[in-house]
C-alpha positions as CSV (number, residue, x, y, z in Angstrom):
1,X,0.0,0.0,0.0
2,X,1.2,3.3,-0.9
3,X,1.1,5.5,2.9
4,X,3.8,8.0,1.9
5,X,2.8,11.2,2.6
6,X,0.5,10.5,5.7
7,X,2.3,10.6,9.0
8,X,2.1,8.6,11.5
9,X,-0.5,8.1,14.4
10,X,-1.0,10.2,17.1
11,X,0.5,12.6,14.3
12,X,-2.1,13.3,12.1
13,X,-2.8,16.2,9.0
14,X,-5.9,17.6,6.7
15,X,-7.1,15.9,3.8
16,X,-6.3,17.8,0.5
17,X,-7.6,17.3,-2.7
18,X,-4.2,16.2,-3.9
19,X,-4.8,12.9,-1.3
20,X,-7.6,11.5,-3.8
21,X,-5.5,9.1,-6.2
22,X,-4.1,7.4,-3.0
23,X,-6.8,7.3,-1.0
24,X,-9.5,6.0,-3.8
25,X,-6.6,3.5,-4.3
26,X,-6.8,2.3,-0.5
27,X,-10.6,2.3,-0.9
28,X,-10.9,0.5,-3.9
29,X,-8.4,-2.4,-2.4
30,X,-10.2,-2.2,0.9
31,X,-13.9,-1.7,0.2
32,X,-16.7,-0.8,2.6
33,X,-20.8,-0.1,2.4
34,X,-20.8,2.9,5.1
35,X,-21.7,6.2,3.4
36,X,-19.3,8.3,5.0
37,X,-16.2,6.5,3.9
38,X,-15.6,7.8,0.4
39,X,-12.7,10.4,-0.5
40,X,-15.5,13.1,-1.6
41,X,-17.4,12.9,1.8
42,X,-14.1,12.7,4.0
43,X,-13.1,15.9,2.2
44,X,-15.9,17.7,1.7
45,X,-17.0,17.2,5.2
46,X,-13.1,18.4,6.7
47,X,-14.2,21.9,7.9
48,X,-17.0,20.2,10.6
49,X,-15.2,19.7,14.1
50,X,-11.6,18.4,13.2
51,X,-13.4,15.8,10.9
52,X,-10.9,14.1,8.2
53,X,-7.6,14.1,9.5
54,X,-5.3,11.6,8.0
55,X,-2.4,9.4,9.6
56,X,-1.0,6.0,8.9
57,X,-0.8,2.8,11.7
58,X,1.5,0.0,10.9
59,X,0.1,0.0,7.3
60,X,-3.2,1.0,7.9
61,X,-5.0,4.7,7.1
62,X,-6.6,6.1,9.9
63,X,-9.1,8.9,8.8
64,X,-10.7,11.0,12.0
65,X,-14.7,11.8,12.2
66,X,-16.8,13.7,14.5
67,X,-20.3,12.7,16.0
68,X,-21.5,15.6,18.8
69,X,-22.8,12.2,20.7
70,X,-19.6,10.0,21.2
71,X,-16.9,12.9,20.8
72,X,-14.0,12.6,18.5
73,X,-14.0,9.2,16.6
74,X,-12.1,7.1,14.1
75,X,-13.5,5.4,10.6
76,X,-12.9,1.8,10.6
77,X,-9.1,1.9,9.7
78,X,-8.4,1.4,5.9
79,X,-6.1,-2.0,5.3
80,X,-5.7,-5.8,5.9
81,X,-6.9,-6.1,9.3
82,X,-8.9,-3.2,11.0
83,X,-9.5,-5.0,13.9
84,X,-6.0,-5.6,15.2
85,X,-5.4,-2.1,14.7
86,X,-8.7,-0.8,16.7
87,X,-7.7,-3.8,19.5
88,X,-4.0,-1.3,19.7
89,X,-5.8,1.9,19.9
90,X,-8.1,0.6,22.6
91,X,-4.8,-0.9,24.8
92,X,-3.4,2.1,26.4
93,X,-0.4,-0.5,27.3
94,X,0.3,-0.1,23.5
95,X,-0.5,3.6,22.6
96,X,-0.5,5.1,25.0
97,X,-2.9,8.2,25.3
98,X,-4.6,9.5,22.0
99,X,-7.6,11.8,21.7
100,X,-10.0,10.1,19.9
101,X,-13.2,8.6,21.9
102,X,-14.2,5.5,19.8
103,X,-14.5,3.9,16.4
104,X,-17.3,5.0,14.5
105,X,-19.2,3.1,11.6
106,X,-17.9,-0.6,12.0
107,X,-19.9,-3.3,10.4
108,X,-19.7,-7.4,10.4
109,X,-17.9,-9.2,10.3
110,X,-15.5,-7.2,12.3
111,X,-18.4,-6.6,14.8
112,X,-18.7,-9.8,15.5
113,X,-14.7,-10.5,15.9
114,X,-14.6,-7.2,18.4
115,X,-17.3,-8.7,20.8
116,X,-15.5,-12.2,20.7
117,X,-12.7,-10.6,22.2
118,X,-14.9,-9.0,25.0
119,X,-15.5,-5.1,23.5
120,X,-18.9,-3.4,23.4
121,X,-20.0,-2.7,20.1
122,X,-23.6,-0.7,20.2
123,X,-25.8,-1.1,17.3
124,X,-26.9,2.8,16.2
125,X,-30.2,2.8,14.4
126,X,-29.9,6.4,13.7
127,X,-26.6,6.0,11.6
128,X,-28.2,2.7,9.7
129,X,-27.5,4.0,5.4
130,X,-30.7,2.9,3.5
131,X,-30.2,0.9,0.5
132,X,-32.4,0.3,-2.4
133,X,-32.1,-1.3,-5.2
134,X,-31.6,1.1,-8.3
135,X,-34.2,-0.1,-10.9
136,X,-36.9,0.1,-8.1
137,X,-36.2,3.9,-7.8
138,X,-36.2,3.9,-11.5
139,X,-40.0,1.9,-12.1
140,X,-41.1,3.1,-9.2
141,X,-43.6,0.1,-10.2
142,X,-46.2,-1.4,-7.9
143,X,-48.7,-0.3,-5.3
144,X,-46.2,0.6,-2.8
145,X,-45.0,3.5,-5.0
146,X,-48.6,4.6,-5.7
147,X,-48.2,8.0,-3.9
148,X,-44.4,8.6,-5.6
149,X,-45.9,7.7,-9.0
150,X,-48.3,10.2,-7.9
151,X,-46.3,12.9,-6.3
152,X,-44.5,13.1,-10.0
153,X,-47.7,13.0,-12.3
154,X,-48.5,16.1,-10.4
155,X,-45.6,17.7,-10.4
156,X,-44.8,16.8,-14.3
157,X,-48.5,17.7,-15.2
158,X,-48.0,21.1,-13.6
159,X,-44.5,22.6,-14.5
160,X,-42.5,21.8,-17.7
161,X,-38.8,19.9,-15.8
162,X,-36.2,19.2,-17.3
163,X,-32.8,17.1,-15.7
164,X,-29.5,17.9,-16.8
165,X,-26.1,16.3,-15.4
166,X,-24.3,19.2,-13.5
167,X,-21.7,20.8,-14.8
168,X,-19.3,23.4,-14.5
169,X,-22.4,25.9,-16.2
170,X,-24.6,25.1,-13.8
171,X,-22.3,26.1,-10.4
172,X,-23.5,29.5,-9.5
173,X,-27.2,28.6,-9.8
174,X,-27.0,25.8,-8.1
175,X,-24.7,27.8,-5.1
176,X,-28.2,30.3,-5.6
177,X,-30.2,27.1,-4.7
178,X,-28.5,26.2,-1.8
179,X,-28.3,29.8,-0.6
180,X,-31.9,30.2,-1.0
181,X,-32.6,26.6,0.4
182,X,-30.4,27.3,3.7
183,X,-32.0,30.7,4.2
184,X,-35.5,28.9,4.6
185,X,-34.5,26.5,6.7
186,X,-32.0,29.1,8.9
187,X,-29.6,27.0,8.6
188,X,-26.5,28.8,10.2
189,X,-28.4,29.1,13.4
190,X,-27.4,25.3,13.7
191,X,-23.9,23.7,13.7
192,X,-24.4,20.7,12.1
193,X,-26.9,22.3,9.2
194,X,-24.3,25.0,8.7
195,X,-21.6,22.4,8.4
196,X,-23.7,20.6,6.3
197,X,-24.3,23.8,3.8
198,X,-20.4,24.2,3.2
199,X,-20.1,20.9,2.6
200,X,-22.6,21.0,-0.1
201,X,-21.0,24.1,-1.6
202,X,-17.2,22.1,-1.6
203,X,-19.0,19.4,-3.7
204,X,-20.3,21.6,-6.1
205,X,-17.2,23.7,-6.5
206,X,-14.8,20.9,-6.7
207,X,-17.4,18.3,-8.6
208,X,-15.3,17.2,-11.2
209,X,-11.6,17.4,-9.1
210,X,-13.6,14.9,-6.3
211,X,-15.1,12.7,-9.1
212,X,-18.5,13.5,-8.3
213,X,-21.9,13.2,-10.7
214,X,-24.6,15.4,-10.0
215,X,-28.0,16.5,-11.6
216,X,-30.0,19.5,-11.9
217,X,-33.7,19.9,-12.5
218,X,-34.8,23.2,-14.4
219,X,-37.9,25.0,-14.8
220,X,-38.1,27.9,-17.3
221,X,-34.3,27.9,-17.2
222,X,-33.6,28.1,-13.4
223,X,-32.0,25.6,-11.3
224,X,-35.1,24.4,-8.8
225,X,-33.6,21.5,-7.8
226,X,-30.1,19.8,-7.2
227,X,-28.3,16.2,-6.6
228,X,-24.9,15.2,-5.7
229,X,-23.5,11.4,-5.6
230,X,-20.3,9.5,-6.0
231,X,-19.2,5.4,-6.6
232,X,-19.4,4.3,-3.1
233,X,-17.9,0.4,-4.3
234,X,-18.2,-1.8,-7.1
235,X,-22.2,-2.1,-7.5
236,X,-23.3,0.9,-5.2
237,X,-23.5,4.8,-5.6
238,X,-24.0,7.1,-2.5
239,X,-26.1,9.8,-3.1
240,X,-24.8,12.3,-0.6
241,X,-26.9,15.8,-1.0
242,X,-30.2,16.5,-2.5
243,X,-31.9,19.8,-2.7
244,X,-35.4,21.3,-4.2
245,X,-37.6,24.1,-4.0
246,X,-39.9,23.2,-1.2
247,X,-42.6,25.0,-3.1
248,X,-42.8,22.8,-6.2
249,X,-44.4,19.6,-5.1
250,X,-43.2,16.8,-6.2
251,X,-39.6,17.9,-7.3
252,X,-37.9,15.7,-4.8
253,X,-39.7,13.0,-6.1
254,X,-38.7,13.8,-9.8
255,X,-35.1,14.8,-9.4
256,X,-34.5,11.6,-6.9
257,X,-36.3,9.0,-10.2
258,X,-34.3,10.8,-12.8
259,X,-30.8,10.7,-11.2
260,X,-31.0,7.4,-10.6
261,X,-32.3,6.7,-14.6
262,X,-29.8,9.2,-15.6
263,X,-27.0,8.7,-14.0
264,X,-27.2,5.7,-11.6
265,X,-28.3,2.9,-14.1
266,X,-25.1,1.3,-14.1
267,X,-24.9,0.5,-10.4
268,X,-27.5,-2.2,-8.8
269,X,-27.5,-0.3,-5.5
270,X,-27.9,3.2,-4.3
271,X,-27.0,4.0,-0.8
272,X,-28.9,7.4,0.7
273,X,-27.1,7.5,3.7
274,X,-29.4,7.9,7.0
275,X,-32.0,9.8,8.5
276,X,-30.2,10.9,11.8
277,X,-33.1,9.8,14.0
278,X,-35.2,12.6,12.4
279,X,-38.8,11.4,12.1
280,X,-39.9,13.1,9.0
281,X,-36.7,12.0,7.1
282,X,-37.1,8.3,8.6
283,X,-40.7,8.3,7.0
284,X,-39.4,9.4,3.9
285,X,-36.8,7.2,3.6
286,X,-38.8,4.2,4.7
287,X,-41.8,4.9,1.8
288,X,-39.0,4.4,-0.7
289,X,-38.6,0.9,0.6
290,X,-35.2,-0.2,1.1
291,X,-33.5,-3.5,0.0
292,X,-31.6,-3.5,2.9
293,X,-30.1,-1.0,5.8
294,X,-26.2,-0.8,6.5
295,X,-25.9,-1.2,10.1
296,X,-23.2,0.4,11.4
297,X,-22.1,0.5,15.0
298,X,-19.7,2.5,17.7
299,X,-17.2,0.9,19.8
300,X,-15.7,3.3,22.4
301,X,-11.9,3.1,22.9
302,X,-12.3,4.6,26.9
């Protein structure tokens, strides 16, 4: 594996867009279904509370995270065997002290391996990624997308909407979009919605540089609704951001189908990340009918 240019644990730097080609590399070699653990969310999400910092342990990546629950946290660590290297970070005897609080996002089997060896993994519902199967957000067939089928014969009945892929043309309006978006739902009053509005804005700035696809929905010309996503492994994308005019029903509906026809087809899976224990965005994510959750879980290092 090629760690040059990462230090090494406790030392620890920023991600940089110049980190991609290695990382992606690790990545690739060292697949994982969690959401968060692509080079385009580690980076674009390295402003929020000391998030993405990089360092290397005996020939593993360690990447940093924050959750305002558990404290500072690890992803599970990127190489050949995770679990040894989360056993030495959880033996002071053999690291000594470190600031990080626990390891965030682990998944079977090394779950299972952790609790055979007497640690306390919990199980966090909230944090579960939704997976569904691409063609069924495509057909959207069957009475259990009556009211989506629905939502988006109003919505195409009413208003003329066009998707496009983003590109570089579309960047100001869609920077407009979010602006106006955040603005509605005040989001700088709150420190995770704030984080998540520059995060947004460092994917649509660096789209192409981070490998990102995105799509835009237009009405009479403007941008009313937007869509960001990235290869998450070999058959699943991760949709990361999605934002539309609240006003025009059924636009969430329509850009969410048309991504996924447009630019999705080729993957079997999409992953749409979780719904943070929010009750609203659990219904909505529920009434598209997953194939399947991720379940991740935490395991505190003290």
């Amino acid at each position: 594996m090629n760690l040059e240019g990462f230090p090494q644990f406790p030392s620890s730097r920023r991600v940089v867009l110049g980190d991609r080609q290695p990382v992606e590399d690790l990545f690739t070699r060292f697949p994982t279904e969690i959401s968060e653990r692509t080079f385009g969310s580690v980076f674009v999400w390295r402003n929020y509370e000391r998030r993405a910092e990089l360092s290397t342990l005996d020939g593993h990546l360690v990447i940093s995270w924050f959750k305002p629950k558990y404290g500072r946290v690890i992803l599970p660590p990127v190489g050949p065997e995770p679990v040894r290297i989360i056993e030495a970070l959880a033996n002071p005897a053999l690291m000594g002290r470190h600031d990080f609080d626990g390891t965030f996002g682990l998944l079977e089997p090394e779950v299972s391996s952790l609790r055979s060896n007497g640690r306390s993994c919990e199980s966090l519902r909230d944090e579960w990624d939704y997976v569904y199967r691409t063609e069924d957000l495509i057909g959207l067939e069957g009475p259990k997308y009556h009211t989506h089928r629905k939502e988006l014969k109003k919505a195409t009945s009413q208003l003329e909407l066009v998707f496009e892929p983003m590109t570089r043309a579309h960047q100001q309006a869609c920077l407009e979009l979010e602006e106006t978006w955040c603005d509605l739902k005040h989001c700088t009053f709150d420190k995770f919605s704030h984080a998540e509005d520059l995060a947004l804005r460092e994917a649509i700035v660096n789209l192409d540089a981070l490998g990102f696809f995105g799509g835009v929905v237009l009405t009479n010309g403007k941008v009313q609704a937007l869509t960001v996503g990235e290869r998450l492994n070999r058959n699943t994308a991760v949709v990361h951001f999605e934002k539309a005019n609240p006003s025009i029903r059924g636009l969430y509906q329509f850009v969410n189908q048309q991504f996924c026809e447009r630019s999705l087809k080729d993957f079997e899976f999409v992953n749409r990340e979780q719904d943070v224990g929010e009750p609203g965005l659990r219904r909505a994510k529920e009434g598209y009918h997953q194939h399947h959750f991720v379940e991740k879980h935490i395991m505190m290092l003290r």
